[in-house]
Structures are given as structure tokens and as C-alpha cells.
C-alpha positions as CSV (number, residue, x, y, z in Angstrom):
1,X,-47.2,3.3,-78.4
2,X,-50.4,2.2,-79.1
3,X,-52.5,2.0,-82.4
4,X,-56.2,3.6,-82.4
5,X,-57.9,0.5,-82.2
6,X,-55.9,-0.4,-78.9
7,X,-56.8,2.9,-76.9
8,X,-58.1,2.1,-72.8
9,X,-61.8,3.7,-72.9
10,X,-63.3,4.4,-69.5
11,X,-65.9,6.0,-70.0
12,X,-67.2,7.5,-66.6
13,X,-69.3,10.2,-68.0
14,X,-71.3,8.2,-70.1
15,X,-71.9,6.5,-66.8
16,X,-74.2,8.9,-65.4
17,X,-78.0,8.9,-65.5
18,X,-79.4,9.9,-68.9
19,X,-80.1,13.1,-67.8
20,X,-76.4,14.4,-68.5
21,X,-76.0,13.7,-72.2
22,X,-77.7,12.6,-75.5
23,X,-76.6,9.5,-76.7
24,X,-75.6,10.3,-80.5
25,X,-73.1,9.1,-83.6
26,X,-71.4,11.9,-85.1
27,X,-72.7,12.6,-88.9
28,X,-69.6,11.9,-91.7
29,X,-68.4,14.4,-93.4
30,X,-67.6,14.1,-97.0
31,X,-64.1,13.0,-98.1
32,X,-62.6,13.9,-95.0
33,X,-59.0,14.4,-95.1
34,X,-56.2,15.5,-92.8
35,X,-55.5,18.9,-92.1
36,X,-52.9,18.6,-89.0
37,X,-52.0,16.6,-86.3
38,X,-50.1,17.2,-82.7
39,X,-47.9,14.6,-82.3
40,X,-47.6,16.0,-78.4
41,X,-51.3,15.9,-78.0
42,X,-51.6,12.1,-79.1
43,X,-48.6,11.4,-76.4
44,X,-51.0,12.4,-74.3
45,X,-53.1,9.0,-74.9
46,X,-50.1,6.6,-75.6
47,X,-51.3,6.9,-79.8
48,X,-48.3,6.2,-82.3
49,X,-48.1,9.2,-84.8
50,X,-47.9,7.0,-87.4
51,X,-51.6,6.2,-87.3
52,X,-52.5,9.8,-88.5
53,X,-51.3,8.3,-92.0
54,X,-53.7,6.0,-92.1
55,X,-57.1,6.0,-94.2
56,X,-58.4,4.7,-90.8
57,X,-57.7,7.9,-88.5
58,X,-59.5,9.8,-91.3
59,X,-62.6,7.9,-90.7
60,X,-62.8,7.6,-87.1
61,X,-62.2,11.3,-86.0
62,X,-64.5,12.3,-89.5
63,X,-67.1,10.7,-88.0
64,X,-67.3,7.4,-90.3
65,X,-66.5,5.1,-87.8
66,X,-66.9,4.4,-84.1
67,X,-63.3,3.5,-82.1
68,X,-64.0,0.2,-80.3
69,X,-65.0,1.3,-76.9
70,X,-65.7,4.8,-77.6
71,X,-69.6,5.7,-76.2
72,X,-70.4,8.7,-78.0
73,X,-72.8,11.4,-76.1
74,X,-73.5,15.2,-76.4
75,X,-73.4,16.5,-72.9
76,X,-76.3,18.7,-71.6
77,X,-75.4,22.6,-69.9
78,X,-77.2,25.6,-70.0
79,X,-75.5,28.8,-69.1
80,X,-75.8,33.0,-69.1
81,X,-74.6,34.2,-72.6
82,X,-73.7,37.6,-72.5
83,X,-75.6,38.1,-69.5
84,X,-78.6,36.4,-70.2
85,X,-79.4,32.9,-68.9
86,X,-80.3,30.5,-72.0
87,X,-82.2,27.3,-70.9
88,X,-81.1,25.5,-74.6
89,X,-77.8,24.7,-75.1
90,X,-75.7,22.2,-74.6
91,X,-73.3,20.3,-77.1
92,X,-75.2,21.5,-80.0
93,X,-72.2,20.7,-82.8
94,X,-69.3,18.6,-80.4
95,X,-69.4,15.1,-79.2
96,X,-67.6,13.4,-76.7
97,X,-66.1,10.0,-78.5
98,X,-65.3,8.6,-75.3
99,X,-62.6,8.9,-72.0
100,X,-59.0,7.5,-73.1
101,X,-56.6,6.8,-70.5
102,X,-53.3,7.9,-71.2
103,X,-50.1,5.9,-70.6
104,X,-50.0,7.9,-66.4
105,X,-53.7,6.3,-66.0
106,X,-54.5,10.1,-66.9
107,X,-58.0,9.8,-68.1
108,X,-58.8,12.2,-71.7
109,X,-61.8,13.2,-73.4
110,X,-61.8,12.6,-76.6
111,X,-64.5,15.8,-78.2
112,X,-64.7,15.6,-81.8
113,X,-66.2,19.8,-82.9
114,X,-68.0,20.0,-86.0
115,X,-69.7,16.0,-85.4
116,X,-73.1,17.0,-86.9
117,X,-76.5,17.9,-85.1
118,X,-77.3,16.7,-81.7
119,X,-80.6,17.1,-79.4
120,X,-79.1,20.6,-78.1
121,X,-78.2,21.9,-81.4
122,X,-81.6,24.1,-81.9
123,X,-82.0,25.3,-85.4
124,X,-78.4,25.2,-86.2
125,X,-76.5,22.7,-88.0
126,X,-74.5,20.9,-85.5
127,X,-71.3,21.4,-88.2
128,X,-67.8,23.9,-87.7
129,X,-66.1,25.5,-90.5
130,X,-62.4,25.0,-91.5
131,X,-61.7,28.5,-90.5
132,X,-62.7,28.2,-86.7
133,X,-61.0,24.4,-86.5
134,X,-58.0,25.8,-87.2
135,X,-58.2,28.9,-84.8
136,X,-58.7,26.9,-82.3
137,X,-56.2,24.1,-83.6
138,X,-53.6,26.8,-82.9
139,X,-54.6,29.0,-80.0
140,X,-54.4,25.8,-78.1
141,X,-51.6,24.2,-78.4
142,X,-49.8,27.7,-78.0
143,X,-51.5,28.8,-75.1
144,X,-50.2,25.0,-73.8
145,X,-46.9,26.1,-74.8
146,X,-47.4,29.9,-72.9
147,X,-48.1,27.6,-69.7
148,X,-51.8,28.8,-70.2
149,X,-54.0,26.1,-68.8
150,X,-56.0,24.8,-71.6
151,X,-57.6,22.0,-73.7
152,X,-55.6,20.3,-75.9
153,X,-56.0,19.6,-80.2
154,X,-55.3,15.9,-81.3
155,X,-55.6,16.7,-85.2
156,X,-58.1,19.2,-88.1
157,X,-59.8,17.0,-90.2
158,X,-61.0,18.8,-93.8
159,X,-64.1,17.6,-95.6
160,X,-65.8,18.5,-99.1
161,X,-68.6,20.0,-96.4
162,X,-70.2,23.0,-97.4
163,X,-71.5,24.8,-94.5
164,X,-73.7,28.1,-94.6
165,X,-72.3,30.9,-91.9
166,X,-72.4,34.3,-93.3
167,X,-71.2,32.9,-96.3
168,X,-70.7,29.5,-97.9
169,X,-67.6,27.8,-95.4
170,X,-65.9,24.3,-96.3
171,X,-66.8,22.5,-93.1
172,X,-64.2,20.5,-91.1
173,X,-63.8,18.5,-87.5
174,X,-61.8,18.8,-84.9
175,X,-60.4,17.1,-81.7
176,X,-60.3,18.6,-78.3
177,X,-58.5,17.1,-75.5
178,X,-59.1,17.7,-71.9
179,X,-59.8,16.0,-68.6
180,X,-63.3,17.1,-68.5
181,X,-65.5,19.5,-70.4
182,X,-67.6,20.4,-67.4
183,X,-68.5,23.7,-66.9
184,X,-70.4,26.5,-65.0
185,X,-72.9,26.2,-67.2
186,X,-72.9,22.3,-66.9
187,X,-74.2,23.1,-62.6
188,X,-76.6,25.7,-63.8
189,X,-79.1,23.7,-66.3
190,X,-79.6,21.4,-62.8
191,X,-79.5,24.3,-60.6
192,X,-82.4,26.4,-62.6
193,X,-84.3,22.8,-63.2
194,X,-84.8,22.2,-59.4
195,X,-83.0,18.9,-60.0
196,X,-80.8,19.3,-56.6
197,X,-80.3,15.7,-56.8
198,X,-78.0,15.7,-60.0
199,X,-76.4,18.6,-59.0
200,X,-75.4,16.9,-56.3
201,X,-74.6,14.2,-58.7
202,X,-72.6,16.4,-60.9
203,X,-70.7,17.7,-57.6
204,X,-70.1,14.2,-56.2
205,X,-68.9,13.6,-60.2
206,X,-66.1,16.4,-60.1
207,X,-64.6,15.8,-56.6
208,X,-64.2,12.1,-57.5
209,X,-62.4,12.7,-60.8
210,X,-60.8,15.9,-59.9
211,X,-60.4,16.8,-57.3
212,X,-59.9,14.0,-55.0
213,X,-58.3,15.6,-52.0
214,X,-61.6,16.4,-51.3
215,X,-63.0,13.9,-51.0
216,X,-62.6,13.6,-47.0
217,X,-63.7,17.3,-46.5
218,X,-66.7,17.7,-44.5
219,X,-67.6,20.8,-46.2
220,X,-66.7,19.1,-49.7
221,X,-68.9,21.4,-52.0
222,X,-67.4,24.5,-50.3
223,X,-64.1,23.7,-50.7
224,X,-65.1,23.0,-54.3
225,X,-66.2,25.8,-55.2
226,X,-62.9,27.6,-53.5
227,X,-60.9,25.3,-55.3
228,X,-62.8,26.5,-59.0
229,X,-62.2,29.9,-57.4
230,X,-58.6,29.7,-56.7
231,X,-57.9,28.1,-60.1
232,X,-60.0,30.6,-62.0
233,X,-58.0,33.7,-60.8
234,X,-55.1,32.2,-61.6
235,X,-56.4,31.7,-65.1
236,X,-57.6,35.3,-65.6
237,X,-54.3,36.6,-63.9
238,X,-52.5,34.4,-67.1
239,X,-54.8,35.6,-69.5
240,X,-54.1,39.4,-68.8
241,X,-50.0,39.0,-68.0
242,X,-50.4,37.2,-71.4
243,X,-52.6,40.2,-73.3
244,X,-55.0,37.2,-74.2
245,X,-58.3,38.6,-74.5
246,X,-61.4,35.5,-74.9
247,X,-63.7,36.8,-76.2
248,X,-66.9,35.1,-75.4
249,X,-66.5,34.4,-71.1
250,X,-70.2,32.8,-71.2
251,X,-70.5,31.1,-68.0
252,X,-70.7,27.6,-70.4
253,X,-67.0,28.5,-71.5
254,X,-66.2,28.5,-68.2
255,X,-64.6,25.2,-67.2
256,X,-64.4,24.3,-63.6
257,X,-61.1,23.3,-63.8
258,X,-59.5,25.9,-64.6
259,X,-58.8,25.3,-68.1
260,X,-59.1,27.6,-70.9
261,X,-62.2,26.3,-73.7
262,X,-64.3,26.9,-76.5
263,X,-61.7,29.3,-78.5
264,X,-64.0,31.4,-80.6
265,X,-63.1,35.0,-81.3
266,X,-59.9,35.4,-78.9
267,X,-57.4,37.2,-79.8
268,X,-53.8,38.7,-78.1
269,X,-53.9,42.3,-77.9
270,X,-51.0,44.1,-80.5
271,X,-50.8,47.5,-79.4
272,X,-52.3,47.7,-75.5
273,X,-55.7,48.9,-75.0
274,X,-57.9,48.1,-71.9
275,X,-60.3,48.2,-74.1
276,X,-59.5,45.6,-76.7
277,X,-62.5,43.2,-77.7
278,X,-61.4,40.7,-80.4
279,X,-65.2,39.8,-81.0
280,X,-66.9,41.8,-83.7
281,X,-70.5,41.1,-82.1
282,X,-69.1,42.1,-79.0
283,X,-70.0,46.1,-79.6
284,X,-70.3,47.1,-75.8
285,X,-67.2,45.6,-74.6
286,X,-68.6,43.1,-71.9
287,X,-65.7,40.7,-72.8
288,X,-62.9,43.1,-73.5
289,X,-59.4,42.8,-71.9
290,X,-60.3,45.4,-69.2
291,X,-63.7,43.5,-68.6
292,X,-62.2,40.1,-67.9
293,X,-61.7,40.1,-64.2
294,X,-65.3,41.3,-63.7
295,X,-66.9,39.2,-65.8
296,X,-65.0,36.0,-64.2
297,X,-66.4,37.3,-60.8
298,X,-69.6,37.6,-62.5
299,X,-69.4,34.1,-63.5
300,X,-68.6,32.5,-60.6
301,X,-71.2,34.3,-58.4
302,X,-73.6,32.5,-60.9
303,X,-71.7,28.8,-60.2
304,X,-72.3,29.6,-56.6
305,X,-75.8,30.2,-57.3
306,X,-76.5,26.9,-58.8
307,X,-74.4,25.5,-56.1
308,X,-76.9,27.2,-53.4
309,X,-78.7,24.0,-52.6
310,X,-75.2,22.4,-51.8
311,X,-73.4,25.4,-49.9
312,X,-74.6,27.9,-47.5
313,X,-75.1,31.5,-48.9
314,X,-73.0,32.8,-46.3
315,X,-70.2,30.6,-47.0
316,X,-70.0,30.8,-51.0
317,X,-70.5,34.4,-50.7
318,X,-67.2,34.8,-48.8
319,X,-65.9,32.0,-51.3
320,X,-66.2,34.1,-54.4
321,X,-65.3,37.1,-52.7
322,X,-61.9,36.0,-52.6
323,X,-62.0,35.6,-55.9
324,X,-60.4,39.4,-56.2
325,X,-57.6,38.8,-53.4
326,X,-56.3,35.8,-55.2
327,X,-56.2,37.4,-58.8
328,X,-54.3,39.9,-57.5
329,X,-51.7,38.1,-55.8
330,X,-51.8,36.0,-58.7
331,X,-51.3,38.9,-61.3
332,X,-48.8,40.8,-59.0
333,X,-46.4,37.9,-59.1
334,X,-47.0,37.4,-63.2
335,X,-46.8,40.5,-63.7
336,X,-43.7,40.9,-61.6
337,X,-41.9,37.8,-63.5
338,X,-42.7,39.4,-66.7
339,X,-40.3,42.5,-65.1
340,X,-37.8,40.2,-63.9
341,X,-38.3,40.6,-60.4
342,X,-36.8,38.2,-58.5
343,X,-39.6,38.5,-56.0
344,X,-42.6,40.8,-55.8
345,X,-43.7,43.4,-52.5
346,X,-47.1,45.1,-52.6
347,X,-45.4,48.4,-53.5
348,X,-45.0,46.9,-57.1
349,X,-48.6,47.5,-57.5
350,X,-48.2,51.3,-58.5
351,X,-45.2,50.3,-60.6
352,X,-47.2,48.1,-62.6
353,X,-50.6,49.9,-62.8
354,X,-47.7,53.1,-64.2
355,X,-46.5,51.0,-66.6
356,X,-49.7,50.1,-68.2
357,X,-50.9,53.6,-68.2
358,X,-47.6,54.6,-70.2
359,X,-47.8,51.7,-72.8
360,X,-51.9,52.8,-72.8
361,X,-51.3,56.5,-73.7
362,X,-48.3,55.6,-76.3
363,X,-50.1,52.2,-77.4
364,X,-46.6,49.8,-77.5
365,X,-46.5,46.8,-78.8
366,X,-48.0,44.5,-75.9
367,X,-45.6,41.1,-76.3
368,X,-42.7,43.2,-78.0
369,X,-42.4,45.7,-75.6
370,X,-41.9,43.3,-72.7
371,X,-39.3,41.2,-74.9
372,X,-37.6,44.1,-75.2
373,X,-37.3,45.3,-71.8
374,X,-35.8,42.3,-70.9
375,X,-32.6,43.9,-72.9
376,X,-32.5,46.9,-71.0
377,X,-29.8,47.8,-69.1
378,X,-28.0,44.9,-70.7
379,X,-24.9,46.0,-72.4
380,X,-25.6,49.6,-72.9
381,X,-29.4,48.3,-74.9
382,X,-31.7,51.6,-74.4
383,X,-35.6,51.7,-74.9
384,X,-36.7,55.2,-76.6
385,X,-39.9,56.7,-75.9
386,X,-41.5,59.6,-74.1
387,X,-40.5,61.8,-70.9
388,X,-43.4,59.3,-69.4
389,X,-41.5,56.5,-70.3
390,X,-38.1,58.0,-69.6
391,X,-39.4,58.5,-66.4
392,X,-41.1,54.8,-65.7
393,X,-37.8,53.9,-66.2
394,X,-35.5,55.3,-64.1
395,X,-38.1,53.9,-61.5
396,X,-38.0,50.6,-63.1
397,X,-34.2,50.8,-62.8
398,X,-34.3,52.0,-59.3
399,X,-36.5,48.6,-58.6
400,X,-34.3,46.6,-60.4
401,X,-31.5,48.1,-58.4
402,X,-33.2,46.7,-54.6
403,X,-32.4,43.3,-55.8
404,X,-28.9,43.6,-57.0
405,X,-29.2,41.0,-59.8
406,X,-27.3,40.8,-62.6
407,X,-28.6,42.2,-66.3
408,X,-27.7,38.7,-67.9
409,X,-29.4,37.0,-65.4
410,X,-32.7,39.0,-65.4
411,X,-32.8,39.1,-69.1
412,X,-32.7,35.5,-69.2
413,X,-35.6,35.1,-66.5
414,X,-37.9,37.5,-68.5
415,X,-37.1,36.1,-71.6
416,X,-38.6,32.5,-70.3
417,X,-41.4,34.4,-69.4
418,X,-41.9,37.0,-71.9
419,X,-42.9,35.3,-75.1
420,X,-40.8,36.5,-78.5
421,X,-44.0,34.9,-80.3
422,X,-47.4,34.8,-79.7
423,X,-50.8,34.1,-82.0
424,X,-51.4,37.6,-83.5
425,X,-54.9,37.1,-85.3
426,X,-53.3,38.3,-88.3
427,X,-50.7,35.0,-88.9
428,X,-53.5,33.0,-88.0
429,X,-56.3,34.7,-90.5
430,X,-53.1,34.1,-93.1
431,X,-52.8,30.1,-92.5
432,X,-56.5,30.2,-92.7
433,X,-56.7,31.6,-95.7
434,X,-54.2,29.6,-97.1
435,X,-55.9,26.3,-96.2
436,X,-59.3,27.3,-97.7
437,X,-58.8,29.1,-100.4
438,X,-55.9,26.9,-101.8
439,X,-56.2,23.8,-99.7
440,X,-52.1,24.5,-98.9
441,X,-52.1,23.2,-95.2
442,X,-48.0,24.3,-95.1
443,X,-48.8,27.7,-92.8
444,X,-50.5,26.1,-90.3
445,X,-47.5,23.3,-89.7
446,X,-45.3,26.5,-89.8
447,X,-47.4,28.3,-87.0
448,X,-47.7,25.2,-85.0
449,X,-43.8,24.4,-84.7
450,X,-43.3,27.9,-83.8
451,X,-45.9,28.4,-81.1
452,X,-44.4,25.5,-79.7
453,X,-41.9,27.3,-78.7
454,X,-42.5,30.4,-77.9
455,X,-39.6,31.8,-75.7
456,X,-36.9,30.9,-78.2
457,X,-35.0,32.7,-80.7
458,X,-35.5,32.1,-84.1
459,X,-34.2,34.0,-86.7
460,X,-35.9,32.4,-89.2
461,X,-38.9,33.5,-87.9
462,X,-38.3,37.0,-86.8
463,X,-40.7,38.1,-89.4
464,X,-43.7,36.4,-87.3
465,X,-42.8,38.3,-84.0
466,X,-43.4,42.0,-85.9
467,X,-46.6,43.4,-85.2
468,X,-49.7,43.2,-87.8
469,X,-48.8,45.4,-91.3
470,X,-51.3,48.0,-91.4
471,X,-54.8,46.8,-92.7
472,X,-54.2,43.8,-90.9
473,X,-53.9,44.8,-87.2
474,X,-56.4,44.5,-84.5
475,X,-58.5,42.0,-86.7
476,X,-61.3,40.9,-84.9
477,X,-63.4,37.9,-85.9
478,X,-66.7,36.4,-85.4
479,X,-68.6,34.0,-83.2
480,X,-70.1,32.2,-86.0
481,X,-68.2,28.3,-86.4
């Protein structure tokens, strides 16, 4: 294991024309100190755990100190937010420290939220808040543990900070891990630039680094843009069979690929509503749980827009149009996991699509319910509810039937599917509150074990798989960071 000062930078990024980034130190942070760290995530780039104790992690990932080799930047995008293209964004509060390769030659960014203003911050302060460090701390690492693609979370780093949202926030740092944090957004600001030789650039970029297979291809932009397809509806099919709702799908939190980014006010749905939008700005819906799929279709029709100078119309048209095919071959066979089929036909559709209309009309418990179903059947364990549902299943049962498989056997395949424990907004707004308003950092260690493990009973915990007490459900939260 390696301390911090030995980390491998290789910096490729940074290696591009001036055009892609700002070159900027982070700003310090007053008496930072450490909030958490994830032990998994610094496996990742071969750093001993112990470092985290000393005075010395504080100040590199505070913004104090530069790690030898790191090349800090703030890399440029633009993007459509909430529908409207914005010319001026960018890495407005995040900087990338540097590219660490990992003991596999697995190359990391190393992007430290919170680092202070950059060049693409506008009239903001380039700072995050404890609050939304920790959010996104959490979500992360159990959306890892969910098999959610996703960035990573090396460690929360308080500060004496005071940062102006709505109200006065103690202001914090964060570090995100992730192979690369280029998004949709990232081919637009060339694409609506006329710069079609740095979008090539950025294309030539992302093949080489990953997505190498195609390399040889002599349609290479095509088949990258079907690859960020394919790997997008695979996301979005997770997202839903996991009631994980977003929150802001901007097409610069869109990563091409196929990770899940910038956690601001996501949330998993508690009792199941199509319509569920964890975002309190959000008062039309556009990026509610129903509204996903569309909007990711939305999105990528844009990233084939910028690509247009690189690919034929004709082609990415019929690219992104297969979008829709592969989400629902992708969701079919989540969705029919999370059932405990042992393999899914399209006549599983209407089953499904029943289901949810059922759970809709008598608003279960998203996660428990499925949990619970796993039981059923199994040694006489029932599941009361309406004729609707009495109905669903004896169909369900009929299904189940087809295969011939054991109750034991499918209750264990849906229970490694079918989390017991999942990051209600409501155990997170607790930790949160904890850590601010009595600097008592002991909840969010709690949360993190757990999430960790998802699928497993825990009696000691049963009290964090119950769904929010009333005045605490449905919480939704705001942008603001």
C-alpha cells in the first residue's frame, strides 16, 4: 500500500490543448478536518488507510497542499439544464487534482467538490456545504454497493467555512473518484462553438481511454455513440428497477460512460409514485421517476447533435433510436430478477407493467414490498392487500409455477437482488443533521457500513429498513450545494 506522497499520477487530461480546462489551485478551507473516509474507495488507488490519520491528508484534499504530481485543472462543458442549453458552465466549484493509477494500471480521477472558485464558476462561490458532501458521500458508495454504476467517494473533509445558500451552511470538500468525468455536456460546448477539431479531439480522447475496442473501427464515432447508448439504458433500466430517482438528468450530469454523477437532489422513491420528483425546484416533473427514460432519450439525441460533424445524421439517428429497445430488454430482465424469474419471455411485460399499477393505486412500500415478496410462498409467508393484489398474485404464482423452482431457492435469488436497505432521504437528512448541528460524525459511519451491504440481514438495523415516520417521508431537497 502506498502513502499519498507515493501515488502514480498520469495525468492525460491535463494533457490536452488549453482549451479543455482551466489551470487552477483549489482555495483552503479553514481548519479542515475529517469527516469520513472509504477505506474501499482508497483501495481503489493502492492508498494505506492509515494515511487518513494524518494532519497531511487533511491538507492535501482541503486544498492546503498540492500532492506531488497532481496538475490541478477545472474542466470546461456546457450543457442543456432543464431543457435549455447554457453556454457557461463548467467546473464552476470541483477540481480535478490529478489521474492516479491504481495498483491494475486502472487510471482514477482524483475531483476534489467544494475546491473554491474557478474560471466557470460565474457569480457563485466555487464552495459546497457539509450537507450536500455528505449526500453524495453516501448515495455513492451505496449505489456502488446496489451494482449501480457510479463515481466513487475517497473521504468528506469539514472546515470552519461559512458558506451562504439559502441560509448560512458550514462549507466542506469532498473527493470523487471515477475513470473520467466527461460528459454530454463536455461534446456540446465544442459542438455549439464550431470547434469540430476538438470535438474530434475529445472523441479521439474517450475511445483511447475507454473504450479501446474501438479503436480499429472504421466507423469509430458511431460505434461510440452506440456504445454511450447501450451503457446509458442500462443505467436508466438500474435506476428505475432500483426506485432511484436523480433528480437533475442535465445533459452535463450525464457521463458518457455510463456512470451515475453529480448526486444533487436524488432520492429513492418510499411509497411508489410515477410521479415522484425528489427536487423541490423541480415543480413540473421533467426529472421525475416516470420522466427518466424520456429525458435520457432527450439527452442523448443532444450528444448526437454535437457529435453531427463526426457521424452521419442518418446513422446516429438510428443509433439513439435504439436507445428504447435496449432499456427495455434491459429493464425486463431487472425487473424480472427482482421477481425471481429464473429467466424472462416478452409476456412478462404485462405482468410487470400490472404490478406497478397495483403498488401505484395502493402506494406500497417500493424496496419493502419487493423484499417481501421474496417470502411468499415460502413456508406458508402470505402478503395481504387488495382483491387487486390478491389477484396479481395468483398470476404471479402461476408464473412462478412455469419454472418449477424451488421457494428457498427463488427467495434467495431475489433477496441478492432486492435490497433490505436502501438510502431513504430521511436517514440521510438525520446523519446530516447530526454532523452540522452537533459536529457528531457517528451516523454517517453507521449509514456507510450499512449501505455497504445492502442485501444482508441485519437485525441490528432493522429499524433503518422501515419506511420514513410520518413528517419525514418523501423529503425532497434542494439543488443548492
Amino acid at each position: 500500500m502506498r502513502k499519498l506522497t507515493e501515488l502514480e499520477f498520469d495525468n492525460t487530461y491535463a494533457g490536452l490543448p488549453g482549451e479543455f480546462y482551466q489551470r487552477v489551485n483549489p482555495t483552503p478551507v479553514k481548519n479542515p478536518r475529517l469527516v469520513s473516509f472509504n477505506s474501499d474507495a482508497a483501495s481503489l488507488i493502492g492508498l494505506d488507510p492509515s494515511e487518513a490519520l494524518t494532519e497531511e491528508f487533511k491538507r492535501y484534499f482541503s486544498g492546503h497542499e498540492l500532492l506531488p504530481g497532481a496538475d490541478p485543472i477545472a474542466m470546461y462543458y456546457t450543457g442543456h439544464q432543464f431543457g435549455v442549453y447554457n453556454p457557461d458552465i463548467g467546473d464552476g466549484r470541483a477540481i480535478l487534482l490529478g489521474e492516479v493509477r491504481g495498483p491494475g494500471g486502472q487510471r482514477w480521477d482524483l475531483h476534489l467538490k467544494g475546491a473554491g472558485r474557478t474560471a466557470y464558476s460565474r457569480v457563485f462561490d466555487g464552495r459546497a456545504v457539509l450537507r450536500s458532501t455528505i449526500r453524495e458521500y453516501l448515495c455513492s458508495e451505496a449505489m456502488h454497493a446496489l451494482g449501480i454504476p457510479t463515481t466513487r467517494a475517497l473521504c468528506v473533509i469539514g472546515s470552519d467555512e461559512r458558506v451562504e445558500r439559502e441560509t448560512a451552511e458550514t462549507g466542506a470538500m469532498m473527493v470523487r473518484m471515477a475513470e473520467k468525468h466527461v460528459r454530454c455536456g463536455s461534446f456540446e460546448a465544442f459542438y455549439y462553438t464550431e470547434r469540430p477539431g476538438s470535438l474530434e479531439t475529445l472523441a479521439d480522447y474517450v475511445i483511447e481511454h475507454h473504450y479501446p475496442e474501438l479503436e480499429q473501427d472504421k466507423d469509430k464515432y458511431l460505434a461510440l455513440l452506440s456504445e454511450v447508448v447501450d451503457r446509458t439504458a442500462r443505467l436508466i433500466a438500474m435506476w428505475q428497477a432500483a426506485g432511484f430517482v436523480h433528480g437533475v438528468m442535465n445533459t452535463d450530469n450525464m457521463s458518457v460512460t455510463g456512470l451515475t454523477i453529480d448526486y444533487g437532489p436524488y432520492g429513492f422513491m418510499e411509497e411508489y409514485d410515477p410521479g415522484y420528483t425528489p427536487n423541490h425546484s423541480d415543480s413540473l416533473g421533467r426529472y421525475s421517476y416516470e420522466s427518466q427514460l424520456g429525458i435520457a432519450y432527450w439527452n442523448l439525441g443532444k450528444l448526437a447533435q454535437a457529435l453531427s460533424p463526426l457521424v452521419p445524421r442518418e446513422d446516429s439517428i438510428e443509433a439513439v433510436e435504439s436507445f428504447r429497445t435496449l432499456y427495455s430488454q434491459y429493464y425486463l430482465e431487472s425487473s424480472g430478477a427482482k421477481l425471481g424469474l429464473e429467466s424472462v419471455r416478452e409476456g412478462d411485460t404485462g405482468l410487470i407493467k400490472r404490478l406497478m399499477t397495483v403498488m401505484r393505486d395502493e402506494r406500497l412500500d417500493f424496496t419493502n414490498f419487493f423484499r417481501q415478496l421474496g417470502a411468499f410462498g415460502h413456508k406458508g409467508e402470505e402478503i395481504d392487500g387488495s382483491p387487486e393484489m390478491t389477484e396479481w398474485l395468483g398470476q404471479y404464482l402461476r408464473r412462478l409455477g412455469e419454472e418449477k423452482s424451488g421457494s428457498a431457492e427463488r427467495r434467495d435469488r431475489m433477496n441478492s437482488v432486492n435490497p433490505k436497505y436502501v438510502l431513504r432521504n430521511y436517514l440521510a437528512e438525520r446523519a446530516i443533521r447530526k454532523a452540522v448541528d452537533k459536529d457528531d460524525y457517528t451516523e454517517i459511519t453507521r449509514l456507510h457500513k450499512l449501505l455497504k451491504n445492502p442485501y444482508d440481514e441485519m437485525p441490528e438495523y432493522e429499524e433503518y429498513a422501515r419506511p420514513a415516520p410520518e413528517g419525514e417521508r418523501n423529503l425532497v431537497v434542494s439543488c443548492s450545494s
